[in-house]
PDBQT receptor file of N, H, CA, C and O in Angstrom, charges set to zero:
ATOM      1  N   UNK A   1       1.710   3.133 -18.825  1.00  0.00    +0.000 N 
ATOM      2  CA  UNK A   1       1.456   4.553 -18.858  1.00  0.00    +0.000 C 
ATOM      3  C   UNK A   1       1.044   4.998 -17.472  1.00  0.00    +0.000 C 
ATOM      4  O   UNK A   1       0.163   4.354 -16.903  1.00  0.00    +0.000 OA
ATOM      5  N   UNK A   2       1.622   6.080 -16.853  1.00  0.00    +0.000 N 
ATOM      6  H   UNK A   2       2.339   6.603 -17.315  1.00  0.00    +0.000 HD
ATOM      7  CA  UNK A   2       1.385   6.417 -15.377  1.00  0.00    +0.000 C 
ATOM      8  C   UNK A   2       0.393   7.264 -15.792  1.00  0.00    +0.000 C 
ATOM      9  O   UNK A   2      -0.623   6.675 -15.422  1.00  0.00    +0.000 OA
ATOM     10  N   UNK A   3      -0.008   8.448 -16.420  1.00  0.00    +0.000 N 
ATOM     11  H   UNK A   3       0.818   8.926 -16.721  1.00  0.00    +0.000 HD
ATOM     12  CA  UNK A   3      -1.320   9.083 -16.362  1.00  0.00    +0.000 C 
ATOM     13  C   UNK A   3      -2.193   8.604 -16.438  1.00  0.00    +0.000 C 
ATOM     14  O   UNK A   3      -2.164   7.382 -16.579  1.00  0.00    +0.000 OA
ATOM     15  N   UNK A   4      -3.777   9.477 -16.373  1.00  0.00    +0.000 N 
ATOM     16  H   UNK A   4      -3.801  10.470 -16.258  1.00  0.00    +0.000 HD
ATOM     17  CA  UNK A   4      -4.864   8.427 -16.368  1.00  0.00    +0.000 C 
ATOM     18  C   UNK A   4      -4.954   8.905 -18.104  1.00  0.00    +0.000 C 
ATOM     19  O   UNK A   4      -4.589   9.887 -18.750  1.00  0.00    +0.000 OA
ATOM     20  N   UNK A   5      -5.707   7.508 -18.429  1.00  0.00    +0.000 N 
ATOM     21  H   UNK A   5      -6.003   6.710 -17.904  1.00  0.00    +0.000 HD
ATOM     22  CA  UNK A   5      -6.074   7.274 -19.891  1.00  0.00    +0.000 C 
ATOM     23  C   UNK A   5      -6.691   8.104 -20.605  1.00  0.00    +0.000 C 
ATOM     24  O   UNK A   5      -7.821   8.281 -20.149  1.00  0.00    +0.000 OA
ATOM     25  N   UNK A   6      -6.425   8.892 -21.801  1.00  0.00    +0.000 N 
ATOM     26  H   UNK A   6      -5.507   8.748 -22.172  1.00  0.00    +0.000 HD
ATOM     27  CA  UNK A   6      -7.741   9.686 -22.894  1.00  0.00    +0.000 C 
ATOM     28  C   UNK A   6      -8.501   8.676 -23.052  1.00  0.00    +0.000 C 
ATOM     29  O   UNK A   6      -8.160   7.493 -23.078  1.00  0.00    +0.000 OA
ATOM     30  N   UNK A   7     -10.183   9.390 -23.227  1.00  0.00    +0.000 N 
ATOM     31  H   UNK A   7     -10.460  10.351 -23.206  1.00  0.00    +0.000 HD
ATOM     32  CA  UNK A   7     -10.909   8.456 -23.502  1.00  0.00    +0.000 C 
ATOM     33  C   UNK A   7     -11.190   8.641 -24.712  1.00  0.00    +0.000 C 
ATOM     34  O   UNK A   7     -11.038   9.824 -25.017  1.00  0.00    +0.000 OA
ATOM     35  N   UNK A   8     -11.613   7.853 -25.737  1.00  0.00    +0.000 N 
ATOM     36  H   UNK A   8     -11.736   6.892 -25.489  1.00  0.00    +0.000 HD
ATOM     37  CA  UNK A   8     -11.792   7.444 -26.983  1.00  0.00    +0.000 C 
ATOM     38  C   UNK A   8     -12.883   6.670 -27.471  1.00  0.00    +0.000 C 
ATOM     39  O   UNK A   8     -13.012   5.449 -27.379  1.00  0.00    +0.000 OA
ATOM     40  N   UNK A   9     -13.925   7.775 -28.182  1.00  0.00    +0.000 N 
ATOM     41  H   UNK A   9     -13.821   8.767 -28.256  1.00  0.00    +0.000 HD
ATOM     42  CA  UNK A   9     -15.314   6.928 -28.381  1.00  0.00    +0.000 C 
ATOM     43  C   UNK A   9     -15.184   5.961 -29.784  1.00  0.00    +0.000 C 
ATOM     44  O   UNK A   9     -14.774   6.562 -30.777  1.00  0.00    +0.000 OA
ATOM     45  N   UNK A  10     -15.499   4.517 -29.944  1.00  0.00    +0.000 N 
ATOM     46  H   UNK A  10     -15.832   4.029 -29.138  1.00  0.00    +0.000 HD
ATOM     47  CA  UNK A  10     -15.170   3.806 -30.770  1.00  0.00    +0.000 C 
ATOM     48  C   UNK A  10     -16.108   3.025 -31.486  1.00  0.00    +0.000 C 
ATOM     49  O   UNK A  10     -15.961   1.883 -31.923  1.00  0.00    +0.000 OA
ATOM     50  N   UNK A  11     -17.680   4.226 -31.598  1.00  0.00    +0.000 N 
ATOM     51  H   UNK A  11     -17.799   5.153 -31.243  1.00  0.00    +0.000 HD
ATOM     52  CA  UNK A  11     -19.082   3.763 -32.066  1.00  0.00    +0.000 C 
ATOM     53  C   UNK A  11     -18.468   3.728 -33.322  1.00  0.00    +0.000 C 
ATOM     54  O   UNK A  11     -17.761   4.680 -33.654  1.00  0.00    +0.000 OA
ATOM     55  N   UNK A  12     -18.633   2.753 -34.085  1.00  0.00    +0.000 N 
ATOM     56  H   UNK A  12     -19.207   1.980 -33.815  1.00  0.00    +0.000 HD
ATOM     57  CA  UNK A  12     -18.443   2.889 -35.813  1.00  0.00    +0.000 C 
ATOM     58  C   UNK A  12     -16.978   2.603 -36.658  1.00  0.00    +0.000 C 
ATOM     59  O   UNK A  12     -16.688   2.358 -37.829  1.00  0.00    +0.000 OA
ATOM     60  N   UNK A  13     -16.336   2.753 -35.559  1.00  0.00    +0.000 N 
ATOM     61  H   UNK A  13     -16.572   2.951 -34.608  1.00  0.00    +0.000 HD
ATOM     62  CA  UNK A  13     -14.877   2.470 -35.969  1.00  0.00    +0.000 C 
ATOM     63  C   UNK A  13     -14.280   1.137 -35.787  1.00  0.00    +0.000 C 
ATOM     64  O   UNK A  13     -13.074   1.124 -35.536  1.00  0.00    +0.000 OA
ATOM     65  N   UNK A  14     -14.923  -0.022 -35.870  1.00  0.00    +0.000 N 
ATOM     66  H   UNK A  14     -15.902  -0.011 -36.073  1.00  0.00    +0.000 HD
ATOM     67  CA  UNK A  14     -14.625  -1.120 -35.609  1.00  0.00    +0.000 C 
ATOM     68  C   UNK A  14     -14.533  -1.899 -36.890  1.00  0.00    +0.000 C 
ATOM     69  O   UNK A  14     -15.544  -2.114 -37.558  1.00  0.00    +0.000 OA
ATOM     70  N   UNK A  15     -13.062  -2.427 -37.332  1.00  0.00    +0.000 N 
ATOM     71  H   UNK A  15     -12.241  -2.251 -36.790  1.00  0.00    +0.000 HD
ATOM     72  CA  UNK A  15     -12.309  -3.210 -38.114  1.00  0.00    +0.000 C 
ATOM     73  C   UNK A  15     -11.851  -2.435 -39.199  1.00  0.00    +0.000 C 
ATOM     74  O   UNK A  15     -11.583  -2.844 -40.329  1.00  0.00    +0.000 OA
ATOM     75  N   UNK A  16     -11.738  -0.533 -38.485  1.00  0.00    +0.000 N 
ATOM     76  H   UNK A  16     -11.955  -0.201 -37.567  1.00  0.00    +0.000 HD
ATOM     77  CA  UNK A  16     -11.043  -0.253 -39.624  1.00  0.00    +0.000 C 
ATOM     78  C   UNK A  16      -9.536   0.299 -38.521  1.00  0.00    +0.000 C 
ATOM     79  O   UNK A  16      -9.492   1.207 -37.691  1.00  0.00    +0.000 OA
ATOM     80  N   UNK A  17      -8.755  -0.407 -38.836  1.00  0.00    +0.000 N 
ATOM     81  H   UNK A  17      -8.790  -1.144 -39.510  1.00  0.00    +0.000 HD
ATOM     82  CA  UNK A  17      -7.352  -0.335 -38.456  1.00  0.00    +0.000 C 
ATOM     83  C   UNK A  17      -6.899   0.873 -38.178  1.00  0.00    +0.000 C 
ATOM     84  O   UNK A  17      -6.575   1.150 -37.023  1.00  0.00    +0.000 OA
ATOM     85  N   UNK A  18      -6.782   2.003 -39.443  1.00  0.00    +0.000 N 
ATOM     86  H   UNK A  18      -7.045   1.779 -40.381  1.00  0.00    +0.000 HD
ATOM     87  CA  UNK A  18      -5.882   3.047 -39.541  1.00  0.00    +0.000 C 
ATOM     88  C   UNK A  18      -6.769   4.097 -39.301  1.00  0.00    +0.000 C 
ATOM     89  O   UNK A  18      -6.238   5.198 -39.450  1.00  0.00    +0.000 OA
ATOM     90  N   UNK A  19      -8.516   4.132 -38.822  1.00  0.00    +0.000 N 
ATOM     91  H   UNK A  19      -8.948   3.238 -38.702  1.00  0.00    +0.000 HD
ATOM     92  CA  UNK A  19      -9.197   4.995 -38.607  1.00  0.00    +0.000 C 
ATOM     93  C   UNK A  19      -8.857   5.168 -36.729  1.00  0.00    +0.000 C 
ATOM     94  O   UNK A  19      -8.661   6.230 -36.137  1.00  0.00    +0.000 OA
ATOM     95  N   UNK A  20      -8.877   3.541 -36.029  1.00  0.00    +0.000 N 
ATOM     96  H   UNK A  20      -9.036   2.678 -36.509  1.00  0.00    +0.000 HD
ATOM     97  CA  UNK A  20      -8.530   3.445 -34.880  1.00  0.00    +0.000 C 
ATOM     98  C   UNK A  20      -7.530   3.851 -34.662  1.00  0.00    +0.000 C 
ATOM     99  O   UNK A  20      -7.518   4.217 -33.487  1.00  0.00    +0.000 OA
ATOM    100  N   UNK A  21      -6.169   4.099 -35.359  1.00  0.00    +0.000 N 
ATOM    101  H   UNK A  21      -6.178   3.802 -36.314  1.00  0.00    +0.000 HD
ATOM    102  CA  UNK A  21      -4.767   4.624 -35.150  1.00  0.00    +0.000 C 
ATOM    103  C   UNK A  21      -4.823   5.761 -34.874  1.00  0.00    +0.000 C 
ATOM    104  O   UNK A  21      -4.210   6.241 -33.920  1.00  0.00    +0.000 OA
ATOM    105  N   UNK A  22      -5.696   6.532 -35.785  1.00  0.00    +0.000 N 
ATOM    106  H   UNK A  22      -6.194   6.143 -36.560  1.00  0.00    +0.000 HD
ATOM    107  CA  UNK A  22      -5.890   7.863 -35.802  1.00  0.00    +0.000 C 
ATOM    108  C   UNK A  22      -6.688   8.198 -34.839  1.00  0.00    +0.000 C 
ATOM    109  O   UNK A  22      -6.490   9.406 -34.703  1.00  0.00    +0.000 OA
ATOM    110  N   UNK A  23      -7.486   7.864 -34.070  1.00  0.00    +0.000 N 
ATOM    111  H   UNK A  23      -7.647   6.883 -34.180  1.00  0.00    +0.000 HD
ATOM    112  CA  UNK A  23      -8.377   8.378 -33.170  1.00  0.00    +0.000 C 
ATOM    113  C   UNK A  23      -7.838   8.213 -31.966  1.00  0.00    +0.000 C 
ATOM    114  O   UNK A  23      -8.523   8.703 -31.068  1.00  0.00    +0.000 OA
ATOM    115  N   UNK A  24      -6.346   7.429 -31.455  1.00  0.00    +0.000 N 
ATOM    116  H   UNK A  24      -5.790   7.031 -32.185  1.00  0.00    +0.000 HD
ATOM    117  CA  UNK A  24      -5.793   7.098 -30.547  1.00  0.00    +0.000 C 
ATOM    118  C   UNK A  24      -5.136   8.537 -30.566  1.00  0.00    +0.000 C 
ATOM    119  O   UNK A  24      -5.375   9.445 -29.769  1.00  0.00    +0.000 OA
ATOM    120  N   UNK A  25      -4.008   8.569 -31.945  1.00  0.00    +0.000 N 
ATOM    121  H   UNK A  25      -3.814   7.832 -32.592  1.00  0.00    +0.000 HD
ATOM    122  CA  UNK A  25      -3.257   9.579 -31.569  1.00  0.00    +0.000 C 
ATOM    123  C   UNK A  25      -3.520  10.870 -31.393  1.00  0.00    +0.000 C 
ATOM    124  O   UNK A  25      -2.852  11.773 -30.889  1.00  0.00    +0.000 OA
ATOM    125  N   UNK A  26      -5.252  10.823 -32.176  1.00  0.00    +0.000 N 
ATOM    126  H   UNK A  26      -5.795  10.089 -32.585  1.00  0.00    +0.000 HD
ATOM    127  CA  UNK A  26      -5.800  12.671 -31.742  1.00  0.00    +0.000 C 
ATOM    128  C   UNK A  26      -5.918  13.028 -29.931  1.00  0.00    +0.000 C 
ATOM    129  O   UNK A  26      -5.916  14.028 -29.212  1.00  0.00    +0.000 OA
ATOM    130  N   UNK A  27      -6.014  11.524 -29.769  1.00  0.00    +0.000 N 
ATOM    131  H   UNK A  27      -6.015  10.712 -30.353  1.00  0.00    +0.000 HD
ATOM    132  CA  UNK A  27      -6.624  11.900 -28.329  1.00  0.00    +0.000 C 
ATOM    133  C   UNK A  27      -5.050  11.810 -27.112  1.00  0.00    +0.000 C 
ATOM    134  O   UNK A  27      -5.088  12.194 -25.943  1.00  0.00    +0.000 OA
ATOM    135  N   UNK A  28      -4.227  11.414 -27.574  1.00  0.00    +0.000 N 
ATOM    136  H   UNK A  28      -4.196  11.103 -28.524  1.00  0.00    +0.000 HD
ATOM    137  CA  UNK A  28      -3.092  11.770 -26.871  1.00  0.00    +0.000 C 
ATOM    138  C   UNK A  28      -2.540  12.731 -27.158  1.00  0.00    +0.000 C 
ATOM    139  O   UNK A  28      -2.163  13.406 -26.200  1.00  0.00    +0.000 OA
ATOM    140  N   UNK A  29      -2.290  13.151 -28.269  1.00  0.00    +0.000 N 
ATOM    141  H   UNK A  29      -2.596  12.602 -29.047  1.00  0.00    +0.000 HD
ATOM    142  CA  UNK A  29      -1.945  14.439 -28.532  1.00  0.00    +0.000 C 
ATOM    143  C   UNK A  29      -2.730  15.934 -27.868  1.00  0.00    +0.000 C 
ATOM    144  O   UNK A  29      -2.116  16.875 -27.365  1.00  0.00    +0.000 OA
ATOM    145  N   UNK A  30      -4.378  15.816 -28.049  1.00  0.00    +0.000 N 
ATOM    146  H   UNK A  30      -4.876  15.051 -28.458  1.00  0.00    +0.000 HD
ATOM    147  CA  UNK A  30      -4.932  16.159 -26.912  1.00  0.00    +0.000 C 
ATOM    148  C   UNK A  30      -4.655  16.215 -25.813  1.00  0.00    +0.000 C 
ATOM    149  O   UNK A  30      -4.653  17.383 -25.424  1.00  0.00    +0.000 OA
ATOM    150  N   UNK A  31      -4.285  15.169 -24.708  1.00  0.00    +0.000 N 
ATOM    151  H   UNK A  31      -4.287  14.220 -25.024  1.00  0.00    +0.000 HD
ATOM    152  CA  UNK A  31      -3.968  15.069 -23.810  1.00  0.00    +0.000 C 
ATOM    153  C   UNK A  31      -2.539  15.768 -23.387  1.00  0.00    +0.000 C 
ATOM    154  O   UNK A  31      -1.999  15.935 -22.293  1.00  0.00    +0.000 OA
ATOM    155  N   UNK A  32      -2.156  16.111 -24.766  1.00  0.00    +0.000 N 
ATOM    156  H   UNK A  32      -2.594  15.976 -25.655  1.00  0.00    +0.000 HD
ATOM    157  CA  UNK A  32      -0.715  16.509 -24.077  1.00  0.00    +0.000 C 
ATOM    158  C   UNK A  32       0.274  15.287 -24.340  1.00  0.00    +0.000 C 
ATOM    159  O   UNK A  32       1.437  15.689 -24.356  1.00  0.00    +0.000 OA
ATOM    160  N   UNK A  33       0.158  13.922 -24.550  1.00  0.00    +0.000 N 
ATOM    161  H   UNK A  33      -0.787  13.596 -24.536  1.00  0.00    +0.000 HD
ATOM    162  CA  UNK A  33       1.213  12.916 -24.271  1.00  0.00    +0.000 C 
ATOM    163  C   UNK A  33       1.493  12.791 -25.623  1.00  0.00    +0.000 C 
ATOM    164  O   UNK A  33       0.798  12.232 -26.471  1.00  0.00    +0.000 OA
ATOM    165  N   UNK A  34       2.749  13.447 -25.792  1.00  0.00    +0.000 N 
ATOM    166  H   UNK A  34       3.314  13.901 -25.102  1.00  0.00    +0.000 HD
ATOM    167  CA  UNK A  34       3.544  13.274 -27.329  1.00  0.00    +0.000 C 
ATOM    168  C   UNK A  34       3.989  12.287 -27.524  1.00  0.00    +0.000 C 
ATOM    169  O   UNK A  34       3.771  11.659 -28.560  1.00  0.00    +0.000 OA
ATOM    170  N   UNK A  35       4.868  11.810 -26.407  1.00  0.00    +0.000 N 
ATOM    171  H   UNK A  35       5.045  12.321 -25.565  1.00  0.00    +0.000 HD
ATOM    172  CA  UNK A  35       5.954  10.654 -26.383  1.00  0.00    +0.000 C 
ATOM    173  C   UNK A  35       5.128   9.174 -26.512  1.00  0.00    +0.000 C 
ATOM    174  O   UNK A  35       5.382   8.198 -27.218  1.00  0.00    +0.000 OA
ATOM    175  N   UNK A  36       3.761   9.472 -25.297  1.00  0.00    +0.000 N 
ATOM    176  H   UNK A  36       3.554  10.265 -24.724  1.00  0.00    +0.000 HD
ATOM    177  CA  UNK A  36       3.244   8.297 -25.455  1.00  0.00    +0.000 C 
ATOM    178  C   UNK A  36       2.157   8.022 -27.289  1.00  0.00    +0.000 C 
ATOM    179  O   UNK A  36       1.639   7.057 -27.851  1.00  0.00    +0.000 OA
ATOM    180  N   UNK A  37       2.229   8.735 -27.427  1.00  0.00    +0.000 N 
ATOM    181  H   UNK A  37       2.650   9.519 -26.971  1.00  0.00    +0.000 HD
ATOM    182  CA  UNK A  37       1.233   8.957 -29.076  1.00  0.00    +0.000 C 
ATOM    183  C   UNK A  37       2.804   8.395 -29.652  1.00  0.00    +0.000 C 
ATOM    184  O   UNK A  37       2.646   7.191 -29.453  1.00  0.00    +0.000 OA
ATOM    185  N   UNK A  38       3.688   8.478 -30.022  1.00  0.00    +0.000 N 
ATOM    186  H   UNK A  38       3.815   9.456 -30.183  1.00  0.00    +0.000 HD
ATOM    187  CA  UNK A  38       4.631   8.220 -30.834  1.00  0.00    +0.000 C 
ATOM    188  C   UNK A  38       5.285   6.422 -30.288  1.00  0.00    +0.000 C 
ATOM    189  O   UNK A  38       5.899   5.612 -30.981  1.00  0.00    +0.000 OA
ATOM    190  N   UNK A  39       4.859   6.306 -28.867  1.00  0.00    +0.000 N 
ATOM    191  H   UNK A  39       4.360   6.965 -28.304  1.00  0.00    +0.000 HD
ATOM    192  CA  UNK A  39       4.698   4.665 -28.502  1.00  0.00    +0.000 C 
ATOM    193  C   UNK A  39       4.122   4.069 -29.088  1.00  0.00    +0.000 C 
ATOM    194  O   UNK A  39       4.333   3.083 -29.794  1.00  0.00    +0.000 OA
ATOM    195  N   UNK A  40       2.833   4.969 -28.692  1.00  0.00    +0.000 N 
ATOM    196  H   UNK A  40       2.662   5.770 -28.118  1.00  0.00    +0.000 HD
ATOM    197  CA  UNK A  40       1.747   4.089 -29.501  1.00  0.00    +0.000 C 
ATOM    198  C   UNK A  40       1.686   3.529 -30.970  1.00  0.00    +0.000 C 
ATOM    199  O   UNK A  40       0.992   2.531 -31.168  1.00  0.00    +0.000 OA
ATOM    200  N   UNK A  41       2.389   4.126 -32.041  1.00  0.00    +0.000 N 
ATOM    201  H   UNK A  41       2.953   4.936 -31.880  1.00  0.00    +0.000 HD
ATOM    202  CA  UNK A  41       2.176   4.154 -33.093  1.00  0.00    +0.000 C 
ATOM    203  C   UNK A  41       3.339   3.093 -33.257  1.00  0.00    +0.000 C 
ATOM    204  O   UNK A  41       3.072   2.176 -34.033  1.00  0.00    +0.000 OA
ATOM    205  N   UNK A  42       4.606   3.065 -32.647  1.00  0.00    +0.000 N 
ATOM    206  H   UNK A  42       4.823   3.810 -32.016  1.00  0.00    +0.000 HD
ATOM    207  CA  UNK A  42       5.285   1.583 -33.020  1.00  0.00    +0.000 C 
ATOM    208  C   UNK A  42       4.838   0.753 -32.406  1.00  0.00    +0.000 C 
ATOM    209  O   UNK A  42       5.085  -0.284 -33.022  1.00  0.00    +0.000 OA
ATOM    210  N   UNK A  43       3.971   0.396 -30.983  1.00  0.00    +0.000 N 
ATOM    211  H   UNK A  43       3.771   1.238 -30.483  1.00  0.00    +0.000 HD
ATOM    212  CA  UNK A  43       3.716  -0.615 -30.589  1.00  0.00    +0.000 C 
ATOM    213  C   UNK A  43       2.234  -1.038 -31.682  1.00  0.00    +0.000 C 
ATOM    214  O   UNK A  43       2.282  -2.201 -32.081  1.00  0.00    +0.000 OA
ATOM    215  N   UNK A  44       1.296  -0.424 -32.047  1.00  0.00    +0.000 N 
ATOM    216  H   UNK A  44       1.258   0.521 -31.722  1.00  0.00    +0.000 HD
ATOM    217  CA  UNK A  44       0.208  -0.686 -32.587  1.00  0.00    +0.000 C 
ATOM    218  C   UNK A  44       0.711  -1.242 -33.823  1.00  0.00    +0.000 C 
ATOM    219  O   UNK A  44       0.234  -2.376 -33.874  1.00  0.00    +0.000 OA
ATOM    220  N   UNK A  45       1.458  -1.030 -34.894  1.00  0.00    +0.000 N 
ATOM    221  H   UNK A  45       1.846  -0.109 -34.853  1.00  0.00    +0.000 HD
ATOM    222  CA  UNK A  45       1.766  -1.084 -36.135  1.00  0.00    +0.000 C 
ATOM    223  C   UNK A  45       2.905  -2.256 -35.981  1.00  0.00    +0.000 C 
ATOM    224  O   UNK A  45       3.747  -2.303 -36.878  1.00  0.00    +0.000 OA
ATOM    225  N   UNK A  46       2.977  -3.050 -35.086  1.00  0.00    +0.000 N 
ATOM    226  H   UNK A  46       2.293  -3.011 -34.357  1.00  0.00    +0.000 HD
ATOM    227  CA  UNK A  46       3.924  -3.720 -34.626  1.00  0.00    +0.000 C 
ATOM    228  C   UNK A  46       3.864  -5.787 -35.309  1.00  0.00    +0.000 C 
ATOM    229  O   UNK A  46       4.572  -6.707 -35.719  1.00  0.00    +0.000 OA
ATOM    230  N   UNK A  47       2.421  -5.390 -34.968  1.00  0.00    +0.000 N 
ATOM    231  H   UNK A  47       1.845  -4.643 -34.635  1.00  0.00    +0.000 HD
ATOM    232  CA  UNK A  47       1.899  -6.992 -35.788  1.00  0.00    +0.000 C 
ATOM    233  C   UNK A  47       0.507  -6.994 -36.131  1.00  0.00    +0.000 C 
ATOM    234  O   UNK A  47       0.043  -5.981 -36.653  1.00  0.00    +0.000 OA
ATOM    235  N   UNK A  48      -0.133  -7.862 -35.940  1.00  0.00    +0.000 N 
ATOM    236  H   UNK A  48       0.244  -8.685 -35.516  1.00  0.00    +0.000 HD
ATOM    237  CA  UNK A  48      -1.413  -7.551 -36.700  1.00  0.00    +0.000 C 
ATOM    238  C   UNK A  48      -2.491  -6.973 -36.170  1.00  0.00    +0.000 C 
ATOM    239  O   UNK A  48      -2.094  -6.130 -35.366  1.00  0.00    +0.000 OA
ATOM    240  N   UNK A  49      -4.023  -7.012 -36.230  1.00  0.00    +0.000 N 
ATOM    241  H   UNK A  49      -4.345  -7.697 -36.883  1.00  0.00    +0.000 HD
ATOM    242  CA  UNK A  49      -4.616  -6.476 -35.935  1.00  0.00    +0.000 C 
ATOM    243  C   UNK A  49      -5.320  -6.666 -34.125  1.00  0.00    +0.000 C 
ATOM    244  O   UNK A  49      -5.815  -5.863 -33.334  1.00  0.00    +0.000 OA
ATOM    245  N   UNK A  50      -5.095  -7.792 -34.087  1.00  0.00    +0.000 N 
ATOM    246  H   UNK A  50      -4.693  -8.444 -34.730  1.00  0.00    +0.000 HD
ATOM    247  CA  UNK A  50      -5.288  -7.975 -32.707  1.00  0.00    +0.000 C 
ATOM    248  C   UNK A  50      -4.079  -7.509 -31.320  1.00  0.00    +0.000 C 
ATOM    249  O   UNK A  50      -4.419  -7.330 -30.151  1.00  0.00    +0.000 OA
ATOM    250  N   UNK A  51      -2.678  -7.395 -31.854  1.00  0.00    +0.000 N 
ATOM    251  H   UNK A  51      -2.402  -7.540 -32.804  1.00  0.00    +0.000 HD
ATOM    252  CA  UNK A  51      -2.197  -6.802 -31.152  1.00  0.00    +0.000 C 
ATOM    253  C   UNK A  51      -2.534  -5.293 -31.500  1.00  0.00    +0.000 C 
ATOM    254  O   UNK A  51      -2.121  -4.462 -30.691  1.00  0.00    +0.000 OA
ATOM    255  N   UNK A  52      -3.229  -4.839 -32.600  1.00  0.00    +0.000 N 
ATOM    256  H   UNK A  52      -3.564  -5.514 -33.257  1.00  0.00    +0.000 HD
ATOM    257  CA  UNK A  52      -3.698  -3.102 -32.617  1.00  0.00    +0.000 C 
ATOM    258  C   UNK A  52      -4.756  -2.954 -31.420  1.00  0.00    +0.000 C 
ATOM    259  O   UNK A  52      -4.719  -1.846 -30.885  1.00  0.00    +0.000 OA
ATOM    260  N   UNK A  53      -5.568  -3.739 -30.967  1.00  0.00    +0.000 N 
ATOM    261  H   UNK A  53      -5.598  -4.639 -31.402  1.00  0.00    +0.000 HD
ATOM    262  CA  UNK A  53      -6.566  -3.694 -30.295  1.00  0.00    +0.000 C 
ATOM    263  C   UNK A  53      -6.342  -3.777 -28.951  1.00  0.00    +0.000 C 
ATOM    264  O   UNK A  53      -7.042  -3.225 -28.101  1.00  0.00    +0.000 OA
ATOM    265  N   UNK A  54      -4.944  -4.764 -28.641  1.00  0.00    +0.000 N 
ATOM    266  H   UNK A  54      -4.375  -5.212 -29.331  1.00  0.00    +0.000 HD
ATOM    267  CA  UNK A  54      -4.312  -4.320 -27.127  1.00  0.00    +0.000 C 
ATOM    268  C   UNK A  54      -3.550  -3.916 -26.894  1.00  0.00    +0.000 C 
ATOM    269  O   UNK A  54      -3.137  -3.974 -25.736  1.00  0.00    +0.000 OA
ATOM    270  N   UNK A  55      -2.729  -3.082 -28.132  1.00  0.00    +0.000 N 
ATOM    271  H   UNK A  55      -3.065  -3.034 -29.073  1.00  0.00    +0.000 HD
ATOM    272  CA  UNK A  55      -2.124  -1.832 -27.729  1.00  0.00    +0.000 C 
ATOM    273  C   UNK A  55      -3.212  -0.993 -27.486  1.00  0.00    +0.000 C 
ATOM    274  O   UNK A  55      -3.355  -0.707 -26.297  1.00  0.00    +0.000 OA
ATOM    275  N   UNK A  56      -4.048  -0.499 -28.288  1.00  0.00    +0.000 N 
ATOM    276  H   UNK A  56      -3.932  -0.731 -29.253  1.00  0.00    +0.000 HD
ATOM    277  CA  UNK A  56      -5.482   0.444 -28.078  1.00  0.00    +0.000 C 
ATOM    278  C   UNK A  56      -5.605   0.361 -26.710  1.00  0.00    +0.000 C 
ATOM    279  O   UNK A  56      -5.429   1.452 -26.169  1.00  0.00    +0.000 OA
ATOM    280  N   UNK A  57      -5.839  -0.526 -25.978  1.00  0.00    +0.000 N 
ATOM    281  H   UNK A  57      -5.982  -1.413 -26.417  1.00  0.00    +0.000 HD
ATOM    282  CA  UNK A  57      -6.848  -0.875 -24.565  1.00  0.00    +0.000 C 
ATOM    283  C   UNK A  57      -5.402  -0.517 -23.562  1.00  0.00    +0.000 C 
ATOM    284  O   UNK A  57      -5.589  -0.422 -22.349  1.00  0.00    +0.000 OA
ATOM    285  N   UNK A  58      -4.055  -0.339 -24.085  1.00  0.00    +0.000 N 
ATOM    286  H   UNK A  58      -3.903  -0.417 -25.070  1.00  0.00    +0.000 HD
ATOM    287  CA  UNK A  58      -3.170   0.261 -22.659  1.00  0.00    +0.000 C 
ATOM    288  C   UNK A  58      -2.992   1.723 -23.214  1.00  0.00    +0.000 C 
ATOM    289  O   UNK A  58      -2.746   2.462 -22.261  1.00  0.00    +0.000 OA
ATOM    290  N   UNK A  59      -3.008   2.043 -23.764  1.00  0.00    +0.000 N 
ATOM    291  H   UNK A  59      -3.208   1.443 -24.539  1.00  0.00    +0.000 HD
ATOM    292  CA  UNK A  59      -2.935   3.752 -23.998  1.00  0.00    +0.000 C 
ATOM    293  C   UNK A  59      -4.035   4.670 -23.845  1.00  0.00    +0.000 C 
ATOM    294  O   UNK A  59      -3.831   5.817 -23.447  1.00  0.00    +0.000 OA
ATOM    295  N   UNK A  60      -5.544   4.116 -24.219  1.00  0.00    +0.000 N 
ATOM    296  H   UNK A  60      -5.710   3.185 -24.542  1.00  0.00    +0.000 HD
ATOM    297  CA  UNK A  60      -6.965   4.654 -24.061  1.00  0.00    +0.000 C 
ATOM    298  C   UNK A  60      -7.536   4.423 -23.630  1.00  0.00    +0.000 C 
ATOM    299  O   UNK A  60      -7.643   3.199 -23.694  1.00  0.00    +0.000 OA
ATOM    300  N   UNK A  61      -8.658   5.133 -22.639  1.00  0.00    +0.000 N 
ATOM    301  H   UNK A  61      -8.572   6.128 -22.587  1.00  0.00    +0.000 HD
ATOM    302  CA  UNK A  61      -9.861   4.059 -22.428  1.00  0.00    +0.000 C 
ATOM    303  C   UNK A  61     -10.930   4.266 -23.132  1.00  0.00    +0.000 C 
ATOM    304  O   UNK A  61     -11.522   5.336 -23.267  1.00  0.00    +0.000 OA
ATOM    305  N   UNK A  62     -11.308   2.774 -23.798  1.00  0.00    +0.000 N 
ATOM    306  H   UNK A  62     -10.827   1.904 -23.689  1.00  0.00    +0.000 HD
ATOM    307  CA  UNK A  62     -12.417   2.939 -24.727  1.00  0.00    +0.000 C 
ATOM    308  C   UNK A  62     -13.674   2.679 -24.664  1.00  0.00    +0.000 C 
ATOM    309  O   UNK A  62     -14.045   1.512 -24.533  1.00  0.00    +0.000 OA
ATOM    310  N   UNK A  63     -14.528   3.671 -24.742  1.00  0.00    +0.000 N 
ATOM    311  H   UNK A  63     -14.228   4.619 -24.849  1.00  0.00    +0.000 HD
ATOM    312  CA  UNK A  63     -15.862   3.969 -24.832  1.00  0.00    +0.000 C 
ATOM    313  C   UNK A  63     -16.582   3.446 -26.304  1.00  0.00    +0.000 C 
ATOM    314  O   UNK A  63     -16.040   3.242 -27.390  1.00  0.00    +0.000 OA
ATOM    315  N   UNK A  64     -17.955   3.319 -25.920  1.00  0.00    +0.000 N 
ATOM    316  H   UNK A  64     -18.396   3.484 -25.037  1.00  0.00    +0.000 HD
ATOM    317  CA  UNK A  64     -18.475   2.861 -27.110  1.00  0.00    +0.000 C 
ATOM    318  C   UNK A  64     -19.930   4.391 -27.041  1.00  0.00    +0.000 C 
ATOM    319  O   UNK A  64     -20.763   4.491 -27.942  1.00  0.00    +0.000 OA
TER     320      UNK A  64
């Protein structure tokens, strides 16, 4: 991703999968990045939960 990253606070949302999906794509969509929010969602949903977590870490930067 060439822009700089949405940031994404991730107090409380840890090991729920489809709450983290959703908080990725509010915040790109925010940002304006359609195309990359619609990446995101086949690369995240792609295998299990640990590749959800480093797709997460190239599209956002995450805050706690």
């Amino acid at each position: 991703m060439e822009t700089k990253k949405p940031v994404v606070k991730l107090l409380g949302m840890y090991g729920d999968g489809i709450f983290l999906i959703r908080a990725v794509i509010k915040a790109l969509l925010k940002a304006g990045l359609q195309k990359e929010a619609e990446e995101f969602v086949q690369k995240a949903t792609a295998s299990d939960y640990v590749n959800l977590l480093k797709v997460v870490s190239e599209y956002v930067e995450v805050v706690e």
